[in-house]
LOKOLZA-333950 format. One record per residue (C-alpha): residue in one letter; x, z, y. Coordinates in pm, whole numbers, plus 50000, padded with zeros to 5 digits. Last residue first. Example, Ala and Ser with C-alpha at 12.3 -4.5 7.8 and 13.67 -1.06 7.14 Angstrom:
2
{res=S&u=51367&w=50714&v=49894}
{res=A&u=51230&w=50780&v=49550}
//
This chain:
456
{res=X&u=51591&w=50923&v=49156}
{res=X&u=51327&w=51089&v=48932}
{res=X&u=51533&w=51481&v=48982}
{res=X&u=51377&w=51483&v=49294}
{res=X&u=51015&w=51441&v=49198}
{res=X&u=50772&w=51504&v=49477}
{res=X&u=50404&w=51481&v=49404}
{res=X&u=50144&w=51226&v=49352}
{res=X&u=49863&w=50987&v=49485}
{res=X&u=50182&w=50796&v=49663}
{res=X&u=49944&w=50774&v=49943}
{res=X&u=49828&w=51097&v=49958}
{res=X&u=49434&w=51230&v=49900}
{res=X&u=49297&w=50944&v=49619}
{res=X&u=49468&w=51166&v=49321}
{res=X&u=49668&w=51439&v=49452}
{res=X&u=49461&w=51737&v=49244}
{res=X&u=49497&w=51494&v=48956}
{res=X&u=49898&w=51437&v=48978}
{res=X&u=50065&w=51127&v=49010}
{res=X&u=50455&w=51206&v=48982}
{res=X&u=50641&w=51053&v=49252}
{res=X&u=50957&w=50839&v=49165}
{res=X&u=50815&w=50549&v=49414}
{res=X&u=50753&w=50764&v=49664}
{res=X&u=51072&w=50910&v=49697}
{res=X&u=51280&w=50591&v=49617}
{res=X&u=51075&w=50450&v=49852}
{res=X&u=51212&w=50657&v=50110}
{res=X&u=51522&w=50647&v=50055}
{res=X&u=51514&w=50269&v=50058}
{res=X&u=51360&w=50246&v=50383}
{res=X&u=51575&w=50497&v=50545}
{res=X&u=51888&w=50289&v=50467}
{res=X&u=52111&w=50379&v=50140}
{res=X&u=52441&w=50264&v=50248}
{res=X&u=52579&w=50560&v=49984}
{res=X&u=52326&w=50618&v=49676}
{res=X&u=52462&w=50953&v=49534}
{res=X&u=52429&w=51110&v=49864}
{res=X&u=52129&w=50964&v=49978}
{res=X&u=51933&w=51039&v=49698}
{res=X&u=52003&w=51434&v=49719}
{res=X&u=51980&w=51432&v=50118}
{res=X&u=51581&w=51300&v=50073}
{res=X&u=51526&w=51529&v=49847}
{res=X&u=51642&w=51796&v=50035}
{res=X&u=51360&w=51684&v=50317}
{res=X&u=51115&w=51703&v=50037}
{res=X&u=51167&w=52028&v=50000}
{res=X&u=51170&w=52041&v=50329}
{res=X&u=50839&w=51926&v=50400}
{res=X&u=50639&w=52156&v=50104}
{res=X&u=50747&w=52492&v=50350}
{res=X&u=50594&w=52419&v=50688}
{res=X&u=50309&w=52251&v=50458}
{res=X&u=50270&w=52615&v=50414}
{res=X&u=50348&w=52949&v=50255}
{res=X&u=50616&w=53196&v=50325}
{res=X&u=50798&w=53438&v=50058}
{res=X&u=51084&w=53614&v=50224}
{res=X&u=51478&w=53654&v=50149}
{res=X&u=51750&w=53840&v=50413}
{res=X&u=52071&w=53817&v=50555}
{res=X&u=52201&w=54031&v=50861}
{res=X&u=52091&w=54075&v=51211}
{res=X&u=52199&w=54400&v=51370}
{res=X&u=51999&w=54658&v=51624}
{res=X&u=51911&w=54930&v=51397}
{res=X&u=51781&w=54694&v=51114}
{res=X&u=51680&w=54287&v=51176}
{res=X&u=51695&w=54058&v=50890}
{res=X&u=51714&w=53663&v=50920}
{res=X&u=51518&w=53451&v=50684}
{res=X&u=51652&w=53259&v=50336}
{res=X&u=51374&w=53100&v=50115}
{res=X&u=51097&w=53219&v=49860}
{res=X&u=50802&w=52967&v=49848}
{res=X&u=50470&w=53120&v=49806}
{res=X&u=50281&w=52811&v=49829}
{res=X&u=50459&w=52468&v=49938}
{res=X&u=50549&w=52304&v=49667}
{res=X&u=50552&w=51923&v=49738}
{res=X&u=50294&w=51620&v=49782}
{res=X&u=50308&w=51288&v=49936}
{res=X&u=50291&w=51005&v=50183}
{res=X&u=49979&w=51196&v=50414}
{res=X&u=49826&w=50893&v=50676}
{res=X&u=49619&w=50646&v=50360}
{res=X&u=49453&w=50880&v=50138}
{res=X&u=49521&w=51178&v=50360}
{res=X&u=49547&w=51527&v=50317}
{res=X&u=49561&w=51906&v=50469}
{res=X&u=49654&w=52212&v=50321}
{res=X&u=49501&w=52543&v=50348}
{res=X&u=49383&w=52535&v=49955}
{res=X&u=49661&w=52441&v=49821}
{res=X&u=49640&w=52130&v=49646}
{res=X&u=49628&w=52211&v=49302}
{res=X&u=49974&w=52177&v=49085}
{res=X&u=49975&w=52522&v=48925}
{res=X&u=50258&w=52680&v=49132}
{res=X&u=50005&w=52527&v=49411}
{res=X&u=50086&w=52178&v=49653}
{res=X&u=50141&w=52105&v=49997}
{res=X&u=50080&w=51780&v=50157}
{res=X&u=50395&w=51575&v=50304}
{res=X&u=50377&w=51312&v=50594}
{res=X&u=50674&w=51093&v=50536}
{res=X&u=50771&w=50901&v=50823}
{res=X&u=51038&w=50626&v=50914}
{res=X&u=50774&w=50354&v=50887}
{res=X&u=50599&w=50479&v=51238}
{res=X&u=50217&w=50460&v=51216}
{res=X&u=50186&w=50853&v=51354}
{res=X&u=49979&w=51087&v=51167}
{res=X&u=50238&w=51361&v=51053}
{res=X&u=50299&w=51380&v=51414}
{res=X&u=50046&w=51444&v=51489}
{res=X&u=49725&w=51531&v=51300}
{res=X&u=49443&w=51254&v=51305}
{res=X&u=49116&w=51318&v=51233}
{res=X&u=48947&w=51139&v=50943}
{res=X&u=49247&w=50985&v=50770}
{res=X&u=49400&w=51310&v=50839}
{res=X&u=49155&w=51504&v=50623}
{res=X&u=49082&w=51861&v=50677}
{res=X&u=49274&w=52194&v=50522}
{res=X&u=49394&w=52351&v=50861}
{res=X&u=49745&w=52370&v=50737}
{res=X&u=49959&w=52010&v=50882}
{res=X&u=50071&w=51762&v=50702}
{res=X&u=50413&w=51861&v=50758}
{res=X&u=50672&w=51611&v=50895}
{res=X&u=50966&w=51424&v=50762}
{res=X&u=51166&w=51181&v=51023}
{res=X&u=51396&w=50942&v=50797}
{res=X&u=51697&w=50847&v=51002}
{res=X&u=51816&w=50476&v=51015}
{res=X&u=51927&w=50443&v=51397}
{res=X&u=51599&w=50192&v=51467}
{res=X&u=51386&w=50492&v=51287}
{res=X&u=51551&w=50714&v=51547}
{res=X&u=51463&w=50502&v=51822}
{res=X&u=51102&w=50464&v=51682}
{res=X&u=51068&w=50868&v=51624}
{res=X&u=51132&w=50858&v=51995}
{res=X&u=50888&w=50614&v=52090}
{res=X&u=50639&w=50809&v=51912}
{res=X&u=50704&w=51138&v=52136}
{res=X&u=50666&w=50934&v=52448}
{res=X&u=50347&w=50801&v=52325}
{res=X&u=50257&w=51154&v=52249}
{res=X&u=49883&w=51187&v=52068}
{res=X&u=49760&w=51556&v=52052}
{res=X&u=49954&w=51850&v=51986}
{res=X&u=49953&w=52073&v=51703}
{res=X&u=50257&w=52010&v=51450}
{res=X&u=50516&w=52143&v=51258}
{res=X&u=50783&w=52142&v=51013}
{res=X&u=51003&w=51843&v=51084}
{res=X&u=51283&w=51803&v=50870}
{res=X&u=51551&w=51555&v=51023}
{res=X&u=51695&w=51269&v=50794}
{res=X&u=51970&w=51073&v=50679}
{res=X&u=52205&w=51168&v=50972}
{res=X&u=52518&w=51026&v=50849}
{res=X&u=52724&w=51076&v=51166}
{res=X&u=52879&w=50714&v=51332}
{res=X&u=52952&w=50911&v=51640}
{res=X&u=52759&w=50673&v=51905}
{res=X&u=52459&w=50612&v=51711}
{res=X&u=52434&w=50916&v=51458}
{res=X&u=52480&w=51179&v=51757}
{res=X&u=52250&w=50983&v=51966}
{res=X&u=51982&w=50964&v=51700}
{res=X&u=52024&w=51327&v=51649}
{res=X&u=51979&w=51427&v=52010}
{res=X&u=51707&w=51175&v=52048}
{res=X&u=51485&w=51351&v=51827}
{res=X&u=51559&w=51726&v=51979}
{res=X&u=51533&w=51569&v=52379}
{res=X&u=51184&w=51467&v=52196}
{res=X&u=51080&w=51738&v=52086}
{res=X&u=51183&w=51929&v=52391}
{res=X&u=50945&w=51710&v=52606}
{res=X&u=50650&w=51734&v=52356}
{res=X&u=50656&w=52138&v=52398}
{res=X&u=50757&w=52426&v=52147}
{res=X&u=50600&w=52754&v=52040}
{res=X&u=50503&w=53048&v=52219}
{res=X&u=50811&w=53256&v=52032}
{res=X&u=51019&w=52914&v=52084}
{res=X&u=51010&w=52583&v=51873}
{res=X&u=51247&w=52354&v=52034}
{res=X&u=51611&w=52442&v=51793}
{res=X&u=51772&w=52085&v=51681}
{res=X&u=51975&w=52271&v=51421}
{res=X&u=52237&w=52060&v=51258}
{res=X&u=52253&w=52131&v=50867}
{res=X&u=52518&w=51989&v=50659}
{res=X&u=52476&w=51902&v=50270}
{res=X&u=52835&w=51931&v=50057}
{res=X&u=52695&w=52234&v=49862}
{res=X&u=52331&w=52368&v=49695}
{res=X&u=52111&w=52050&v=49800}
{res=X&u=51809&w=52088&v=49681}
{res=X&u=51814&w=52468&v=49822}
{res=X&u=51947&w=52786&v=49618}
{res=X&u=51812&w=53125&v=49669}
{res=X&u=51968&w=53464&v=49673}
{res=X&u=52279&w=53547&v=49566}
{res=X&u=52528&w=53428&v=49292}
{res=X&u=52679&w=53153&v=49436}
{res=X&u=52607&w=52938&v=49219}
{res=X&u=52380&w=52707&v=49503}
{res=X&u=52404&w=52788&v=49882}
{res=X&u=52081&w=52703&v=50072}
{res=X&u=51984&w=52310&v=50137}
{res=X&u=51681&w=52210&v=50194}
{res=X&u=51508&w=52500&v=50127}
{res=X&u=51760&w=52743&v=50317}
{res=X&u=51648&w=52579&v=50610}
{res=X&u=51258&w=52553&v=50588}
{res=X&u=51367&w=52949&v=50604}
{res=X&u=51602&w=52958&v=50890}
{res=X&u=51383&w=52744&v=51121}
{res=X&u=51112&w=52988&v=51026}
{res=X&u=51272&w=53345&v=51119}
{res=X&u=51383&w=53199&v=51436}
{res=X&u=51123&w=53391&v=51672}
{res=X&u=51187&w=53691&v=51466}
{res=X&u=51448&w=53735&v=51710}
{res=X&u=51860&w=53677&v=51676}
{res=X&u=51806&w=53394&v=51935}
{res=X&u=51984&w=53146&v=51627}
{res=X&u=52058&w=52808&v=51780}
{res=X&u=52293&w=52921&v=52089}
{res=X&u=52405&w=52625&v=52236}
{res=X&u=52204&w=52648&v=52576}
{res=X&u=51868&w=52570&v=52740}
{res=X&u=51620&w=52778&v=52573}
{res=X&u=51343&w=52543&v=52478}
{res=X&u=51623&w=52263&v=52352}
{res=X&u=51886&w=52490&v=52180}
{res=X&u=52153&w=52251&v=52064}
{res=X&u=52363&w=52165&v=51755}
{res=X&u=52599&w=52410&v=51559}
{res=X&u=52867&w=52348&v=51842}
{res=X&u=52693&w=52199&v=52107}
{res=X&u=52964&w=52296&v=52329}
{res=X&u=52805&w=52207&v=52665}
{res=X&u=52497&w=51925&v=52603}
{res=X&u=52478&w=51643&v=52804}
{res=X&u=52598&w=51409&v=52537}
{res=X&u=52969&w=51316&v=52726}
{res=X&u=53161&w=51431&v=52374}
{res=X&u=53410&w=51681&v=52576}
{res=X&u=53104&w=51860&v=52747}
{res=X&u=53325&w=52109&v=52845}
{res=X&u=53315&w=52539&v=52824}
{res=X&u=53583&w=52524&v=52559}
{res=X&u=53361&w=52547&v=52246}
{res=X&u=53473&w=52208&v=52047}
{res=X&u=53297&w=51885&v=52138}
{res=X&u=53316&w=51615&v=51900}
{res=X&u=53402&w=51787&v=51578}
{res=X&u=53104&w=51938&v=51566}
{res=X&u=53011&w=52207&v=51311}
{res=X&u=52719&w=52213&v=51050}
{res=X&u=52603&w=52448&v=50842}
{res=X&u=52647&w=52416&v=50496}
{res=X&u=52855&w=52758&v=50413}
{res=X&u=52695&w=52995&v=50653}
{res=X&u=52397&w=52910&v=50483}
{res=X&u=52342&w=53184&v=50170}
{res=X&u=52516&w=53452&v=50320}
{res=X&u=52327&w=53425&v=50666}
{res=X&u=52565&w=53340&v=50961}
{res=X&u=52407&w=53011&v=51108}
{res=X&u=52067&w=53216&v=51113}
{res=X&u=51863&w=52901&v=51229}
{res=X&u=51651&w=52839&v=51505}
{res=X&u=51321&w=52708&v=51515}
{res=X&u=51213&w=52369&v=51421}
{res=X&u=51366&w=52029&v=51445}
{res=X&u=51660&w=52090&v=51136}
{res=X&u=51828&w=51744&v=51148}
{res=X&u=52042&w=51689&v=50802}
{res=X&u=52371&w=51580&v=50733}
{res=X&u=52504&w=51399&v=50419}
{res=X&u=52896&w=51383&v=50368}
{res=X&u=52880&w=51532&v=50028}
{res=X&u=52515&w=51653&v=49896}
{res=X&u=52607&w=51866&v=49598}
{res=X&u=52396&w=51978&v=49292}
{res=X&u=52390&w=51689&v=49103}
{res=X&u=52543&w=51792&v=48767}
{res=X&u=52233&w=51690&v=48525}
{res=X&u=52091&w=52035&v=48558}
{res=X&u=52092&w=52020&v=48903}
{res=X&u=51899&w=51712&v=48889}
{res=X&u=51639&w=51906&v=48661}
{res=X&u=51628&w=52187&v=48863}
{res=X&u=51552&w=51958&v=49173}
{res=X&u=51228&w=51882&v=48953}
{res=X&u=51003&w=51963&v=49245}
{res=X&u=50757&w=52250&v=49055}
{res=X&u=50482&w=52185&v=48911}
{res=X&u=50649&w=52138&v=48596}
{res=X&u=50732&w=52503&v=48584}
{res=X&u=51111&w=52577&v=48425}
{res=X&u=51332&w=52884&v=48416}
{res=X&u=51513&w=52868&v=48083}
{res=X&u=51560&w=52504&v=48136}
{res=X&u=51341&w=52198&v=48150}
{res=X&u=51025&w=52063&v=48337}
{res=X&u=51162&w=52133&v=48672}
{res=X&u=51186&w=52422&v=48876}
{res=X&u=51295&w=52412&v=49264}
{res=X&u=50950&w=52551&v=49416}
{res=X&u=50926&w=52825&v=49125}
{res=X&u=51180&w=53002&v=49257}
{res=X&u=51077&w=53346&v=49136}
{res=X&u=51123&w=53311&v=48781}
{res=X&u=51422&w=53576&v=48818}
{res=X&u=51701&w=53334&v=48754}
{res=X&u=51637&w=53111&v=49107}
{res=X&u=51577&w=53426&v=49261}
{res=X&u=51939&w=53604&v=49196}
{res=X&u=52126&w=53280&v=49220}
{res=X&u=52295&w=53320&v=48886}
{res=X&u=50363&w=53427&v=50683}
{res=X&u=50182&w=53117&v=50721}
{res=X&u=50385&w=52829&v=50807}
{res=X&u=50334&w=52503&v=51024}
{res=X&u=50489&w=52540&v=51322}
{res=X&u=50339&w=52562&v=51633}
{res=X&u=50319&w=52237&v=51906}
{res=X&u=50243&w=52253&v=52300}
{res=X&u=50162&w=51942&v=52436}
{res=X&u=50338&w=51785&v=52743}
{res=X&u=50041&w=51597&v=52870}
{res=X&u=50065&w=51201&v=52916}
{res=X&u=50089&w=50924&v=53165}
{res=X&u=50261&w=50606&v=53024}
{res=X&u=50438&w=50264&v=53154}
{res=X&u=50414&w=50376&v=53503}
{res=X&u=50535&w=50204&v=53808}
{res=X&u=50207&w=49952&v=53878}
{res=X&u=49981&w=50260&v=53805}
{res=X&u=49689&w=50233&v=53563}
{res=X&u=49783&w=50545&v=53377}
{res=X&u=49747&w=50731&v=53707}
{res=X&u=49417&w=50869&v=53752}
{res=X&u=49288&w=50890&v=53450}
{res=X&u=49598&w=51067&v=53356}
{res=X&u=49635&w=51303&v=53660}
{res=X&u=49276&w=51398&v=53655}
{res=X&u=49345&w=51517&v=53263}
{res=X&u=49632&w=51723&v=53352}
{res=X&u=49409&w=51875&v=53668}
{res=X&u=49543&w=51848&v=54005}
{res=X&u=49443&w=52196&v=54224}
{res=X&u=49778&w=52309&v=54237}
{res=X&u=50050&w=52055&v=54236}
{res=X&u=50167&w=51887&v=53897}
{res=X&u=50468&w=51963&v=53725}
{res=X&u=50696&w=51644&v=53663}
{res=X&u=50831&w=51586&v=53291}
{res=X&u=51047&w=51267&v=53319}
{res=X&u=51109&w=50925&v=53102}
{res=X&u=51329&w=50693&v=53327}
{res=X&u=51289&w=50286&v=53275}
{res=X&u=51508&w=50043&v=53099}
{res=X&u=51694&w=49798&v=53217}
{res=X&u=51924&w=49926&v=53514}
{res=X&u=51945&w=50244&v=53349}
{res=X&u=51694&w=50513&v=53260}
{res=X&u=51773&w=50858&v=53128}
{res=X&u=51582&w=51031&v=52896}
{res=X&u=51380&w=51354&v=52919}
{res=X&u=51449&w=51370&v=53291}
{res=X&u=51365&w=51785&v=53410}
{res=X&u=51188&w=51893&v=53644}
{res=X&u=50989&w=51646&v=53899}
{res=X&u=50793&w=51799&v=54111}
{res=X&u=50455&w=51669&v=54233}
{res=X&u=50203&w=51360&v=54174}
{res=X&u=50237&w=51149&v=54493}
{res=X&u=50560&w=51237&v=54534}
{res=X&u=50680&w=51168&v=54220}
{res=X&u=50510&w=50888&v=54191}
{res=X&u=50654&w=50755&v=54539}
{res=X&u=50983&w=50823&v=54376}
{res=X&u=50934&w=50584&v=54101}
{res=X&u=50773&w=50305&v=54318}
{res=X&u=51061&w=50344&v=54570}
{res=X&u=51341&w=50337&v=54261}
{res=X&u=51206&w=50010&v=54184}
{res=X&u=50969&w=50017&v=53820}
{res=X&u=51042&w=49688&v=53623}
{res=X&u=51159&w=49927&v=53325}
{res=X&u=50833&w=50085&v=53343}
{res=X&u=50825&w=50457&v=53407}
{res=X&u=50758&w=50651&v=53113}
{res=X&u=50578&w=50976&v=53282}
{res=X&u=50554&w=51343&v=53106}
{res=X&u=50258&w=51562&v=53267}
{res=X&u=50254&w=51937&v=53383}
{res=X&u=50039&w=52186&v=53524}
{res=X&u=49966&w=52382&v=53216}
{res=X&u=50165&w=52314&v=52883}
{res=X&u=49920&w=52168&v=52619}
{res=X&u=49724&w=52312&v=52350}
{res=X&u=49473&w=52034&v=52220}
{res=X&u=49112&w=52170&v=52327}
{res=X&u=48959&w=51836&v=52194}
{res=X&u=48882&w=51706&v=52561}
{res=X&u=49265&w=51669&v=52604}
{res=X&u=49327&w=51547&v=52267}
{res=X&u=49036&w=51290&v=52317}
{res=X&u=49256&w=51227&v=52675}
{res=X&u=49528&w=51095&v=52504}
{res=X&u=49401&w=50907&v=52285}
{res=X&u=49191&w=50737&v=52528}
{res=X&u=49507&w=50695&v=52733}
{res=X&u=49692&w=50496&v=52499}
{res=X&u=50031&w=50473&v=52627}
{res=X&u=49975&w=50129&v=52793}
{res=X&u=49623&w=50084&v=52760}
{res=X&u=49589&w=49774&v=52536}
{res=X&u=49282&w=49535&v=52621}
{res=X&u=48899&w=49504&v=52489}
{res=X&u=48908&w=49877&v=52495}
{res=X&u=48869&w=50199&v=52207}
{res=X&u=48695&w=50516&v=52279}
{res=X&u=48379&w=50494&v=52177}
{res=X&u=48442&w=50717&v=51867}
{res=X&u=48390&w=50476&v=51617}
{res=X&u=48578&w=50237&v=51779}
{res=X&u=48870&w=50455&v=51782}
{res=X&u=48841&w=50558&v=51431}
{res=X&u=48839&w=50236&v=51371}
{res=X&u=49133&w=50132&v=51582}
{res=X&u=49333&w=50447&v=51434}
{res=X&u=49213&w=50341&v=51089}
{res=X&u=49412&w=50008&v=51119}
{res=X&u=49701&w=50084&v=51263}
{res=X&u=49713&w=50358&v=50953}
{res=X&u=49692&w=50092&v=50703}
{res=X&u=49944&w=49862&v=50889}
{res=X&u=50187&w=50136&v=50896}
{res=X&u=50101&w=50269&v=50526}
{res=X&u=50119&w=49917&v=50378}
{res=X&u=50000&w=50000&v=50000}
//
């Protein structure tokens, strides 16, 4: 089945359906986004992101801003061919949704749009992995084995445990860089060392371990519960195998994790998203990293043209963007859930599935808009611990889609690093085409299955 053109299609009939769709194309699809707007999506008050055009003079740009209010921050920077992307906060009195119905139509502006407001998608002789505990990583094999489970057991079990010279994208939360069972597959940039300079010309100061994008600065892990998440879909992907502790990801060595931290303690906004999606195409672009693939465990916020551009540029750079499904258990072909939902080839919108292979009952689905399934109740992954003022290493049981997309995130690194020059395509229909069609799947994903990562 042709997801993209599948999904094209359902947006235009839901659209029609709706009332909302036009004879011509709305640059940046303003019905969209003001049925988010009129759906109650959560958005940051008083302020809009604007695409200029890349015909847009500097006069017609800065008469925008003036007309609309202060401009705060540029998302991307334009050049003499392609237009500016900037958040501007709106003067007192100017609605978000006055500003788009008002604007969109402007000569200068490609795209009017709120910055939403996104959450992630979790609710609240490796010691777990032999305890029957890990369920998530089982196969069908071994003294510890549930065939619900993702098969990575079975890979391991065939000596492919590592993940050399793969790196992985961790949009989310923060991570606890210095928790026993991560320290050793984080990753650290050889581009700009920490001596107060921006030595690799990015924008970013000493983006050692990658880049805060709500707070501002290179610190990944806040040491609050605030980052407990980013450091849990973290240790799925790829926590420290035979090590004797804890948990073990897909990938248990040789895997590198780059935080791309936007989700704060009141959650994250469309602008940081996408400073955190071009961050890791830049990185792959101009350094030559192999970025297969950032893990993308949330959602919330209504349609983002801006936001689907970026997943574009990072699907022209040949990086897989995975994304939850989303938890409120309804179907995505029906209402759309970004940015599981967008059309864009590099996604893979994951469901989450039961230790007894049911869809879990919070999870949501989508014939044609969710790609496929993975475990994603009562997974056991690495968190940060907090006692008498000190962070230290910990282990908690979470459940979500927040917790089904990296599995299939590691997945994603395991294929990749025993097929090098694997593009995104081909990883990713090596995962769907190795999927295991299971009843409770049946008609609600596309692959009508769930994730096998020892099939590949």
């Amino acid at each position: 089945m042709n997801r993209t053109c599948t999904r094209a299609a359902l947006t235009a009939a839901i659209l029609v359906s709706l009332g909302l769709a036009s004879t011509a194309t709305a640059a940046g699809r303003p019905d969209l986004v003001l049925a988010g707007l009129d759906a109650g999506r959560p958005h940051a008050a008083g302020e809009v992101i604007v695409k200029f055009r890349d015909s847009a003079s500097p006069a017609q740009r800065d008469a925008v801003a003036r007309g609309l209010g202060q401009r705060t921050d540029v998302i991307r920077r334009g050049s003499a061919s392609r237009g500016e992307t900037v958040l501007l906060r709106l003067p007192k009195g100017i609605s978000v949704a006055n500003a788009v119905r008002a604007m969109h139509a402007d000569a200068a502006i490609e795209y009017i749009e709120p910055n939403w407001v996104y959450q992630h998608q979790a609710v609240s002789n490796d010691t777990y992995a032999t305890s029957g505990q890990l369920w998530g990583m089982y196969g069908d094999s071994g003294s510890q084995s549930n065939p619900y489970g993702s098969q990575a057991a079975d890979a391991w079990a065939g000596g492919h445990t590592s993940c050399d010279n793969v790196l992985v994208g961790v949009i989310d939360e923060g991570i606890y860089y210095q928790h026993e069972d991560l320290a050793a597959n984080i990753w650290v940039n050889p581009h700009d060392p920490v001596d107060g300079i921006d030595n690799d010309g990015n924008g970013y100061v000493d983006d050692v371990r990658g880049w805060d994008f709500e707070g501002g600065s290179n610190d990944i892990n806040s040491g609050g519960s605030n980052d407990d998440h980013g450091t849990h879909v973290s240790g799925t992907i790829a926590g420290v195998g035979g090590n004797g502790k804890g948990v073990a990801g897909v990938c248990w060595s040789g895997a590198k994790l780059i935080s791309g931290r936007f989700l704060g303690r009141r959650g994250g906004t469309t602008a940081d998203a996408i400073e955190a999606v071009d961050y890791f195409t830049d990185l792959k672009t101009r350094h030559g990293l192999n970025i297969v693939a950032t893990n993308n465990s949330w959602g919330g916020g209504g349609f983002s043209q801006a936001l689907q551009d970026a997943i574009g540029r990072a699907d022209n750079a040949g990086i897989l963007f995975i994304a939850a499904a989303g938890n409120s258990a309804y179907d995505n072909d029906a209402q759309a859930s970004f940015p599981s939902n967008y059309a864009n080839p590099n996604i893979i919108a994951v469901a989450s599935t039961t230790r007894t292979g049911g869809l879990s009952s919070f999870s949501q689905w989508g014939a044609t808009t969710v790609d496929i399934g993975a475990p994603g109740s009562d997974i056991i992954s690495t968190v940060p611990v907090r006692s008498k003022g000190a962070t230290g290493s910990g282990y908690a049981s979470y459940s979500g889609t927040s917790m089904a997309t990296p599995h299939v995130t590691g997945a994603a690194a395991l294929y990749a690093s025993s097929h090098p020059g694997a593009s995104a395509a081909d990883i990713k229909a090596a995962i769907m085409g190795s999927a295991i069609v299971t009843p409770s799947l049946q008609g609600k994903v596309v692959s009508n299955g769930r994730l096998d990562a020892s099939g590949f």
